[in-house]
Phi, psi and omega in degrees: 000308185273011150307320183296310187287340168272274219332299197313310177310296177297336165224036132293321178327308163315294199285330170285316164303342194286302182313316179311304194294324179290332193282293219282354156320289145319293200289353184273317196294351180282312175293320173272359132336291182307298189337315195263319195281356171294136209292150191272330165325313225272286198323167180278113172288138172329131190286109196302167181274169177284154183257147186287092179261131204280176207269162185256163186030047225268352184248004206241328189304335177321298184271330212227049188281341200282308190312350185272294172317308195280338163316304204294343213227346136304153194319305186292253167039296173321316168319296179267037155277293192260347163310069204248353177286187182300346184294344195281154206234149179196188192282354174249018188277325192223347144203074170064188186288150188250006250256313178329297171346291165316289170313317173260060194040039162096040183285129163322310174251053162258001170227155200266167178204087169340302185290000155261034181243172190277150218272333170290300181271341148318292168303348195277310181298312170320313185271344169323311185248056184191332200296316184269031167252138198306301230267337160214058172275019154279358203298291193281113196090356139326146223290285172350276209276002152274350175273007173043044146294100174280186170299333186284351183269018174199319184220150197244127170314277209216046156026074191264023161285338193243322139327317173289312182298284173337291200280353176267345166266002150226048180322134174091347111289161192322154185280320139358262204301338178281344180268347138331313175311295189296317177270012160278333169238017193271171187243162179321140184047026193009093178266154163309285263216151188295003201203137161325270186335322194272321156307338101021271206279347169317328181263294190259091172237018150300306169319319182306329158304304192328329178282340178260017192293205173284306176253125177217182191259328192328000217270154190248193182266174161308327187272355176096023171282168190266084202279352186207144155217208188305273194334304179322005187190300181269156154271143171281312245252334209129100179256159179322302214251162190307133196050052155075349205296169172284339182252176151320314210198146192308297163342305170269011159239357163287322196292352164309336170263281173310054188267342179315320177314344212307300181109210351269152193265154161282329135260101155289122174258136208263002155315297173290318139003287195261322159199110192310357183225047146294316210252329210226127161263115210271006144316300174132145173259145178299332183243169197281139168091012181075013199276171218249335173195165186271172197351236161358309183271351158325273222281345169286346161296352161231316181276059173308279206325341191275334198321299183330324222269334185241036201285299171284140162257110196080354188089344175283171200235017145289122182270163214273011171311326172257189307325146190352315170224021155060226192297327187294004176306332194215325167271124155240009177240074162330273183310358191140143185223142178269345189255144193306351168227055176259044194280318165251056182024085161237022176186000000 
């Protein structure tokens, strides 16, 4: 009997097995079917060879390979990897046909050279591709471009001070490998000068003290980033607003950082109203809060008439306009006050 009860067994099993074997049958003959009979559309296109895409300056390399190299590693230079309309930029975009150049072994005015042209016709060339970018459709007529400032007065194709110097410290090497170097240290939007700022104060170099005062906007991070600078409030290209600013009116671009300053308040005061650099120089300052003078001799430049009222503290014989933070001691919402018994902003 239990010889009769395996053999039963085994081949229920069996017979329970057939549908399994039969199903995984079907689906493989299905698949190699599919496999073979799919439409050549269908199928995984063949991995194409890479395309020979041509070197920019590729005839220009004889004479000028580190310039060639470190182009080629810049923003334009960068352009004809992805570009393929007229924006793409190469050596004859900015200075002409080469060819005469060639044929006369590299005689100088046989080629055109952008830093001898007039500051009008440099832009003109610049804004060919560039005129339909936002930040400098203020350009023309702008204070910059009545000053008869060109683009080359603030950024260089291919820094060729800092090219000479490079290549003379690394005499002997590939022109390749030095210009890896060299785009490793060019500054940002290939500015002349290593920082927005510093390229800047080439000019407004009234400003530099300021930047080095007690109070500035200039402040960095713990890591030494830069959290505001020039660009942050002016465009160099042409701004909404007077002295170049990015808003319409000085108010409405502080309030962009600032907005609790905004209002509007039930009481107002209308100095901070009317312009935020009545009270704050906003370059930087010897005082605190950016002010323009400290506390106290601030605010006495319109309340002279309060002093009698305030002459003592106390019986001492400090008045209490200078004790610590002078007036705000007791106006402390200088900009305004929301509360019903803020009328001379002490709350």
């Amino acid at each position: 009997m239990p010889e009769h009860r395996d053999r039963t067994g085994h081949l229920s099993i069996a017979i329970r097995a057939v549908p399994l074997l039969l199903v995984l049958a079907f689906v493989g003959f299905f698949l190699i079917f599919a496999r073979r009979t799919v439409p050549p559309a269908l199928a995984e296109p063949a991995a194409a060879p890479p395309a020979q895409q041509a070197t920019i300056g590729e005839e220009c390399r004889d004479c000028h390979g580190l310039v060639v190299e470190s182009f080629a590693l810049n923003a334009h230079g960068k352009s004809g990897k992805f570009l393929k309309d007229s924006r793409t930029m190469s050596c004859e975009t900015c200075h002409g046909d080469a060819a005469n150049h060639i044929a006369s072994q590299g005689k100088p005015n046989t080629i055109e050279n952008p830093a001898k042209w007039t500051a009008a016709r440099i832009n003109q060339t610049c804004l060919d591709c560039h005129s339909r970018d936002r930040h400098v459709l203020n350009w023309q007529g702008g204070e910059h471009d009545r000053k008869d400032m060109s683009c080359l007065s603030c950024h260089t194709n291919h820094h060729p001070g800092l090219l000479k110097n490079m290549s003379a410290a690394f005499a002997g090497r590939a022109d390749a490998e030095v210009a890896q170097t060299i785009s490793a240290r060019l500054p940002e939007k290939m500015l002349v000068n290593s920082t927005v700022e510093e390229t800047c104060l080439r000019c407004h170099s009234d400003i530099r003290k300021n930047f080095l005062q007690r109070s500035t906007h200039l402040f960095r991070t713990e890591l030494r980033n830069q959290k505001v600078g020039c660009a942050s409030c002016h465009n160099p290209h042409g701004g909404e607003g007077d002295k170049m600013l990015v808003s319409p009116s000085v108010n409405s671009l502080c309030y962009s950082c600032h907005a609790e300053k905004r209002g509007p308040f039930l009481w107002e005061h209308p100095p901070a109203r009317e312009n935020c650099m009545v009270c704050h120089s906003p370059h930087g300052s010897n005082n605190t809060k950016l002010l323009t003078a400290r506390v106290h001799m601030l605010c006495q430049q319109c309340h002279i008439h309060m002093l009698p009222r305030h002459s003592t503290t106390a019986g001492r014989p400090l008045d209490i306009w200078s004790i610590n933070r002078g007036c705000i001691n007791c106006h402390s919402q200088v900009h305004g006050s929301n509360h019903p018994g803020g009328r001379t902003f002490t709350r």
